[in-house]
N, C-alpha and C positions, 0 to 999 in steps of 0.2 A: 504494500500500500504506500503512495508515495504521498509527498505531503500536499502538494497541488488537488489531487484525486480525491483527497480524504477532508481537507480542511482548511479554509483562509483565514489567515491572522489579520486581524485590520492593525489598525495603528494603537487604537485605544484599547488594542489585548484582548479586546472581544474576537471569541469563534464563528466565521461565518459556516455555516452547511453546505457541501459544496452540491447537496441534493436535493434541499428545499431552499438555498440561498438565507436562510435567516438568519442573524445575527444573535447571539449565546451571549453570556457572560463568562467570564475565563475561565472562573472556577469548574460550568461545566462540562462534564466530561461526556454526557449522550446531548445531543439535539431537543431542544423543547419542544418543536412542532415536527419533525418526523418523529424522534426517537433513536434515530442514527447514529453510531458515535460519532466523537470531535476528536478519540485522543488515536494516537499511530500504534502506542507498546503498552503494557504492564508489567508491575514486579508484582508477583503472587509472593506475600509472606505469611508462611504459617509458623508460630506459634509454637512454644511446646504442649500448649493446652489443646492443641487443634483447630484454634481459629484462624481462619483463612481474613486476609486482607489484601487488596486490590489499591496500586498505587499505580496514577493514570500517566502516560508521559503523551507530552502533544509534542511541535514540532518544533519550540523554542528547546526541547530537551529537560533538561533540572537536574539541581545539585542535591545530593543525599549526603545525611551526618545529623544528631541529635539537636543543632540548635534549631530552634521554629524560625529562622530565618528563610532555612532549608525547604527545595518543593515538594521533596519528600524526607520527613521527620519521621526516624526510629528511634524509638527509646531503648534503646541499648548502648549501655555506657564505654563499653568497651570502641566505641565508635570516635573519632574525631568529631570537633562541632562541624568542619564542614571536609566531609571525607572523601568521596565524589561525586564524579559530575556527567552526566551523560549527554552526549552530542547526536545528533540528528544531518547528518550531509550526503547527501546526495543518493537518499533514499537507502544510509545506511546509519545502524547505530552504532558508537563507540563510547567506552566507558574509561575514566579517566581518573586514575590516582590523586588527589591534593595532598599531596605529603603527607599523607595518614599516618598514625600513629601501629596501626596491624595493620595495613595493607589492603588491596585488595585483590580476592583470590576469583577467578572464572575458571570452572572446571577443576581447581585443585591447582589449577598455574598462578601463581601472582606475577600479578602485571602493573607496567605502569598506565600504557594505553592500549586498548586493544577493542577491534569490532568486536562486537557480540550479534549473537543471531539467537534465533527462536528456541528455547528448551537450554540455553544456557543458565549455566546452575552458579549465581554471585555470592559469595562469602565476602561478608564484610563486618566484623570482629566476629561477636557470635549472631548473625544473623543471617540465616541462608535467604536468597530470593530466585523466583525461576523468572526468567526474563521469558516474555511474551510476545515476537513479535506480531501486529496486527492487533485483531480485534478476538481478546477468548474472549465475550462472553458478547457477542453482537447476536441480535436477534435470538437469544434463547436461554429461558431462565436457569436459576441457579442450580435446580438440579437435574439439567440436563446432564446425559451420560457422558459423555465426553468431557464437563467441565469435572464431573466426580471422578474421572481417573484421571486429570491432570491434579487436580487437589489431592488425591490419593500416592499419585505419582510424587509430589512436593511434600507430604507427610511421610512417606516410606523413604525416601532419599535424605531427608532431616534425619528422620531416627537413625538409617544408617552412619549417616554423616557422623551426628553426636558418639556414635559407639567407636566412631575410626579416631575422634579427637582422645577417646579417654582410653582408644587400645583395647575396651569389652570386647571379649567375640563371643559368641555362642551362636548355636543353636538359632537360634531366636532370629540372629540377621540376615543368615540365609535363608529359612520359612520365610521371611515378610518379601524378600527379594524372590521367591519359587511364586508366594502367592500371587503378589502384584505382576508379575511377569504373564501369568497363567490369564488374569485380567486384561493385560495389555493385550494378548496377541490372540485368547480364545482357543489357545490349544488348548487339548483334556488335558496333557501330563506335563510335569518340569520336576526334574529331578536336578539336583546342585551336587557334580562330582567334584571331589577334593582330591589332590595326589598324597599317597601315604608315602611312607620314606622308603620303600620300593619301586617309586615311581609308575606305579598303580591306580587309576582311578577307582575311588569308591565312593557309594552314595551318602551322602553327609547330610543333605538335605531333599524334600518330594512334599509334592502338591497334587492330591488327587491318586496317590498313591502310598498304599500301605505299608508298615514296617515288615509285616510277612510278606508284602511283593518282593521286594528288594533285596530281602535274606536269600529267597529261593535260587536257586542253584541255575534257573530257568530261566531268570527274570532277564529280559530282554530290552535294547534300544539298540539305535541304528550305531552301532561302532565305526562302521565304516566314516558316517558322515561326523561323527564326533573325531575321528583322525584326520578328516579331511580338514577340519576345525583347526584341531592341534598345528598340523603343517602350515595353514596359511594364518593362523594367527589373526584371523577377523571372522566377523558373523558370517553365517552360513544359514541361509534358507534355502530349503528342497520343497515344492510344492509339485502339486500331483503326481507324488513319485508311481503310484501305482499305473500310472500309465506313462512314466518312465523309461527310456528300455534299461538306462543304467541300472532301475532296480528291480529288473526283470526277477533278475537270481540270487537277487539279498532275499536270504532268511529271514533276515528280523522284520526285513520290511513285510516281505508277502505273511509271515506268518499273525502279524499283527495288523496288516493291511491300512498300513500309515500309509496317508495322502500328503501330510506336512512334517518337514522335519527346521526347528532351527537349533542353532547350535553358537551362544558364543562364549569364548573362552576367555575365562577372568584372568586377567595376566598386569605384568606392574609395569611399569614405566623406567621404571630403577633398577642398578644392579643391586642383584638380592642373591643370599643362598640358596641354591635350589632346594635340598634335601629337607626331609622332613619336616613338610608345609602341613601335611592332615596331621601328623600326629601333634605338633606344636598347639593347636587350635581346637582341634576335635576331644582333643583327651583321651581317642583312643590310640590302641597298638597296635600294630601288624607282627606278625608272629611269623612269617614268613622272611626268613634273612635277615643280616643286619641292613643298620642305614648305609646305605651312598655315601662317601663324600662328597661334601655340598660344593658349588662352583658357583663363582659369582658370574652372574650371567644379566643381560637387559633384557627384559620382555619378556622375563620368566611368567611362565605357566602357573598358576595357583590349583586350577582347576576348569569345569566348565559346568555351565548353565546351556540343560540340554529342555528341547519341547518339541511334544509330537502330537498329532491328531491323526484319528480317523479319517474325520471331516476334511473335505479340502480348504484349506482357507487361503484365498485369493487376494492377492493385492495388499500384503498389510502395508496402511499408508505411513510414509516415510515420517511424520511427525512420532509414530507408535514405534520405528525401528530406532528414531532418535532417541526415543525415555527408556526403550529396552537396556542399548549400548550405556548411557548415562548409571541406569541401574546396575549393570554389568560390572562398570568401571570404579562405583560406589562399593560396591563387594570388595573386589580386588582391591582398592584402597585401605579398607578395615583389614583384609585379611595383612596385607601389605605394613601396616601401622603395630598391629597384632604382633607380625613378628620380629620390624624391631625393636621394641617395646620388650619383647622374649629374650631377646638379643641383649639390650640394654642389660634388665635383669643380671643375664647371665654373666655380662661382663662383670657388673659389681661384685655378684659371689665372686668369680673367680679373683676380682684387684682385693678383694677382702681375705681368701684363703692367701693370697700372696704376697697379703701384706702381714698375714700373722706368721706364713712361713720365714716372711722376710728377717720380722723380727725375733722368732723363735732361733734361726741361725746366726745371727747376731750375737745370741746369751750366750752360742756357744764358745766364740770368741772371746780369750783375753782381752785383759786389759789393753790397752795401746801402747803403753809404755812399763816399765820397771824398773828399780834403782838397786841392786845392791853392793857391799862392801868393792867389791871384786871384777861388777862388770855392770854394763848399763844396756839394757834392752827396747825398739821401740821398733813400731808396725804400723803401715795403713794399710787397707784393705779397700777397693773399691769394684763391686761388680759392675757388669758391663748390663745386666741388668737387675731388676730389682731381687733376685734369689741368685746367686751367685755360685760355680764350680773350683772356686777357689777354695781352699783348709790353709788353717794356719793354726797353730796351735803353741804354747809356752806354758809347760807345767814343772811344778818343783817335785821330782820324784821324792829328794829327802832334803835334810839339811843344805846339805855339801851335792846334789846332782840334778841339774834342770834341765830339761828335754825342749829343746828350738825344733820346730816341725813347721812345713812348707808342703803341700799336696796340690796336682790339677788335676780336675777328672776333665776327661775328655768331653767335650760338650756345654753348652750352658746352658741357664735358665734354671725353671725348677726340677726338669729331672735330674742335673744336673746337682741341683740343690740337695735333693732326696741323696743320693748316691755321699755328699761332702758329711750329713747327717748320721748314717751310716760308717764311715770313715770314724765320725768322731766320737760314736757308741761304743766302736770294738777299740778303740785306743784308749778310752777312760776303765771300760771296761780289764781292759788286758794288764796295766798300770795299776791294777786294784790286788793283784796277785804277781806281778810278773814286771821289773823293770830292763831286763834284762832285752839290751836294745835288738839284737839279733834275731829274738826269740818274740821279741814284740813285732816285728816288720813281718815275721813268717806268716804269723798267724792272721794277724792286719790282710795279709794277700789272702789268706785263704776264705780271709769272710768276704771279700769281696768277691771272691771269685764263684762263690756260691751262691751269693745274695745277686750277681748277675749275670752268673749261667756262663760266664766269659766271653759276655757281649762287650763288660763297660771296661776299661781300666783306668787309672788313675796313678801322674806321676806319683813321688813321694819321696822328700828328704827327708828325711828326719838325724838328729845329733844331740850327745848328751855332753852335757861341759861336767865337770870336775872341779869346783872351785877350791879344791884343797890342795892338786897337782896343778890344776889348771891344764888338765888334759882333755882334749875334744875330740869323741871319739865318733864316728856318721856311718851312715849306708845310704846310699841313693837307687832309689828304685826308676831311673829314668828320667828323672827330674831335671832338670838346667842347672848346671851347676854353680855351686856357690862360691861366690869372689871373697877372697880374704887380702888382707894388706896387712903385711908385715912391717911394721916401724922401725925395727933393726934390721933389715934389710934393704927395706926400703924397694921392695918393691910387690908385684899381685901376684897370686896363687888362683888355681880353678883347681878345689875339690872335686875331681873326676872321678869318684870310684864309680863303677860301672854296675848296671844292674838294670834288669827287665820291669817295666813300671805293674805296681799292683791288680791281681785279676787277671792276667794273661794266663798264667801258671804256677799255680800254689808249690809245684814239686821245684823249681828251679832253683837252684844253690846261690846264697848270697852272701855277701861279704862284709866285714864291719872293718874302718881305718882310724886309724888314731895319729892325732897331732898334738903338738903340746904352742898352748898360747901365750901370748909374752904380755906385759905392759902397752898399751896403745897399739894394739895388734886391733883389725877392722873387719871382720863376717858379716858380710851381706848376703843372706836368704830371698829371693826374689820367684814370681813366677815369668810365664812370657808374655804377659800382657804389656811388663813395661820394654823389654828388647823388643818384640815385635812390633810397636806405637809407628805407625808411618807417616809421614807427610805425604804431601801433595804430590809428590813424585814417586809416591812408593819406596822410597826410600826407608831404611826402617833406623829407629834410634838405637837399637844393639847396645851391647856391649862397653862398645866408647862411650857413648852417650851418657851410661852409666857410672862408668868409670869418672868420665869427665865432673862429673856434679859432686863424686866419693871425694876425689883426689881435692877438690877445691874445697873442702871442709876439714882434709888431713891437713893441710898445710897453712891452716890460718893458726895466728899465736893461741898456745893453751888458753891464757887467759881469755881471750876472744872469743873461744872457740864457741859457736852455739850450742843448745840441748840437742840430743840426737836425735829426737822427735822433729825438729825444724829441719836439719838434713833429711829425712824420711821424706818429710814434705815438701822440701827444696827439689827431690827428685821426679815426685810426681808431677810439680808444677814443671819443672824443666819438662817432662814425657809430654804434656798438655798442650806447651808455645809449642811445641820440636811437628805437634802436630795439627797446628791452626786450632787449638783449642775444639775440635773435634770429638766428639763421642769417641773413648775409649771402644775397640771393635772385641776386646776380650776381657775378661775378670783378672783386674792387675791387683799384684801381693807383692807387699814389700818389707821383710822383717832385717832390721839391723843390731848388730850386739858390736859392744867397743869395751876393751877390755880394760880397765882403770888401772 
């Protein structure tokens, strides 16, 4: 209807009738002497009570938002006072953002300007409206059929709507979606398949059909045309298949002697995981196999909204194929909302288990630092994520013997995490009976090795100091080896004794070596998170790097000299600049002892 055809605007905002020529007052909205309408569109607002409201637009257009300034005023606060504004050009209409405070959403799109057409569905805070173009309710009273399934249309798409904003699903959304569909189009049947995490249709929801049709082992609909569905990813109407030839030799068809089939498939817009979409929502199980690995995909399949008839039904007018699709798209958004919403959830448990793992492996850790007579001990730890496959460990066996331990399991995160826990069960445990360092490593390998089947292993230093000899005695189970600096020598040592890291082979022979420590002698216990740190060039900070940060803390004056806690930390920050301050790529350990 264009605005010349339908309505003159004089000067003084009076409606002229372009049918009987009489002039109206602005306010209204039909013709006083025909009865004709004056306006071009409507916004139908229902309500959560179910009252329906009619807001006329003519062909100067109008601005929508709570203040009564506005041409069309809703009371809903979540609204700006002047939110938007609808235009009228050149026998189209377009809807227009004012900097609104929520936005305004058409179809589930927020937009800033955009045409709208007829059965477009506008969110504006919480206020849904179906845009109308032309004239619904010209020539025929209110409870005309057609106006009761657009109003019913705009109440079932509300309720939907509200369940997709709070993430509800049940039951409940797809009956109102089977029922209203089943009205829409006048087929007998609609059943609402959901994929189980076998990626199976099964029936989730039916209109016009019983829970014992459904069960039966018999129960029949046109697969084929719901595959046909599946592949192309849009509606599918089949009418008078019975004479047909493509369904000459369907079974389902001839046996149930369907004349109409439609079929569309509720799918998302978004990349989503595909797996386990029925069981998430439905509550129920499939017993059939495990789930799928889920794959983030666009335009994932949720399920489909299938309808059949007997009857042939001819011609469904394209307004009715519009509110079907609309309803369709309303499903899959809740369903779509649903899950991540499930998703969400599930993150939080998991950041909450890993944040109490995080902190429960933390208590297993020493102190960061240590002072005694004899020797002075200090450590940072930093995982590369929040549960870490780093072990460190600093225990006083007795008076006079303390155990420096350094471990990587292979791997990180939390399984990684579980495995360093493990580690540090059997070494309190074994320490409780048994110090004997040889005999502690042995047995350390063999729980490992059985706790993971000789999947996982894990390096492992470990060394006992002597403060009475000042003898330090170590076994390395494949670990990186530890830097020592000799001060009467004056120069660096690599503790290289050799050995198979933890878990590979509990039978394999190993060996323990003994050095004896002098005054201002240097042990640095590290893993490879700090050698391996790279820069921009791949480059890796190694060895030197390390050295380079030790050396420059050996040779400042005693007096001067920092805590060895701030050389610990002098080194990590050095590993941090070396690599553009960068996320750490692995679980870096760095324990150092100085000998007084």
């Amino acid at each position: 209807m264009s605005a010349t055809g339908a309505i003159q605007q004089g000067k003084d905002h009076s409606m002229r009738c372009n049918n009987c020529h009489a002039d109206n007052p602005a306010q209204f909205s039909h013709c006083a002497e025909c009865g004709l309408p004056l306006f071009l569109a409507a916004l139908k607002e229902i309500s959560d009570d179910g009252e329906i409201q009619l807001h006329y637009i003519f062909a100067n257009g109008a601005t929508i938002g709570r203040h009564q300034d506005n041409s069309v005023v809703l009371r809903d606060p979540s609204l700006s006072r002047f939110h938007a504004r609808l235009d009228y050009k050149k026998d189209k209409f377009f809807i227009q953002d004012l900097s609104s405070s929520n936005g305004v959403i058409v179809n589930e799109a927020k937009v800033r300007r955009r045409e709208i057409r007829d059965f477009d569905r506008l969110t504006l805070g919480q206020t849904v409206l179906l845009f109308r173009a032309g004239n619904p309710a010209a020539g025929a009273p209110t409870h005309h059929p057609l106006l009761q399934t657009q109003d019913e249309f705009l109440a079932a798409v509300n309720h939907i709507s509200q369940r997709a904003k709070t993430a509800v699903f049940s039951n409940e959304v797809l009956e109102i979606a089977a029922r209203f569909a089943i009205n829409l189009t006048r087929a007998e049947r609609a059943v609402i398949f959901l994929y189980d995490n076998n990626r199976k249709l099964r029936p989730a929801a039916f209109h016009n059909v019983t829970h014992s049709d459904v069960n039966r082992d018999e129960f029949e609909v046109s697969r084929s045309s719901i595959l046909e569905a599946e592949n192309t990813g849009e509606m599918l109407i089949r009418e008078e298949c019975l004479n047909d030839a493509r369904y000459k030799h369907n079974q389902s068809v001839q046996a149930l002697q369907l004349n109409t089939i439609l079929c569309l498939p509720l799918k998302s817009s978004h990349p989503l995981e595909t797996a386990t979409i029925y069981d998430a929502y439905i509550g129920r199980q499939s017993t059939e196999g495990q789930a799928t690995q889920g794959q983030a995909v666009k335009g994932v399949l949720f399920g489909m909204l299938y309808l059949d008839s007997r009857r042939a039904l001819k011609g469904l007018p394209q307004h009715r194929k519009t509110m079907l699709q609309v309803l369709a798209d309303q499903v899959a958004l809740t369903i779509e909302n649903a899950l991540l919403q499930k998703e969400i959830r599930e993150k939080k448990q998991l950041n909450q288990q890993i944040d109490a793992a995080k902190n429960a492996q933390q208590r297993l850790f020493p102190a960061s630092c240590f002072s005694h007579p004899r020797f002075e001990m200090a450590y940072q730890y930093a995982p590369a994520q929040q549960v870490g496959g780093d072990y460190v460990a600093f225990l006083p066996l007795s008076d006079t013997r303390f155990l420096f331990a350094v471990g990587d399991v292979v791997g990180k995160g939390l399984p990684a995490g579980l495995v360093v826990m493990t580690v540090h069960g059997g070494l309190y445990a074994e320490i409780t009976h048994n110090t004997e360092l040889l005999t502690l490593t042995r047995h350390l390998d063999r729980l490992i090795y059985e706790y993971a089947h000789g999947k996982v292993f894990v390096t492992f230093f470990a060394g006992v100091l002597n403060v009475e000899t000042m003898q330090f005695e170590y076994t390395n189970a494949g670990h990186n080896h530890p830097l020592l600096y000799s001060r009467a020598r004056k120069n660096w040592q690599e503790l290289s004794a050799a050995g198979m890291p933890l878990g590979v082979n509990p039978d394999i022979k190993r060996a323990v070596e003994t050095i004896t420590l002098q005054s201002g002698d240097l042990l640095t216990l590290y893993t490879d998170g700090i050698t391996e740190a790279r820069d921009r060039a791949k480059k890796q900070f190694g060895k030197a790097g390390l050295k380079k940060v030790l050396s420059s803390w050996l040779i400042s004056p005693p007096d001067e000299k920092p805590p060895l806690a701030e050389l610990v930390n002098a080194v990590f920050a050095r590993a941090q600049h070396f690599t553009n301050y960068e996320p750490l790529e692995d679980d870096t350990t760095l324990m150092a002892m100085v000998v007084k």
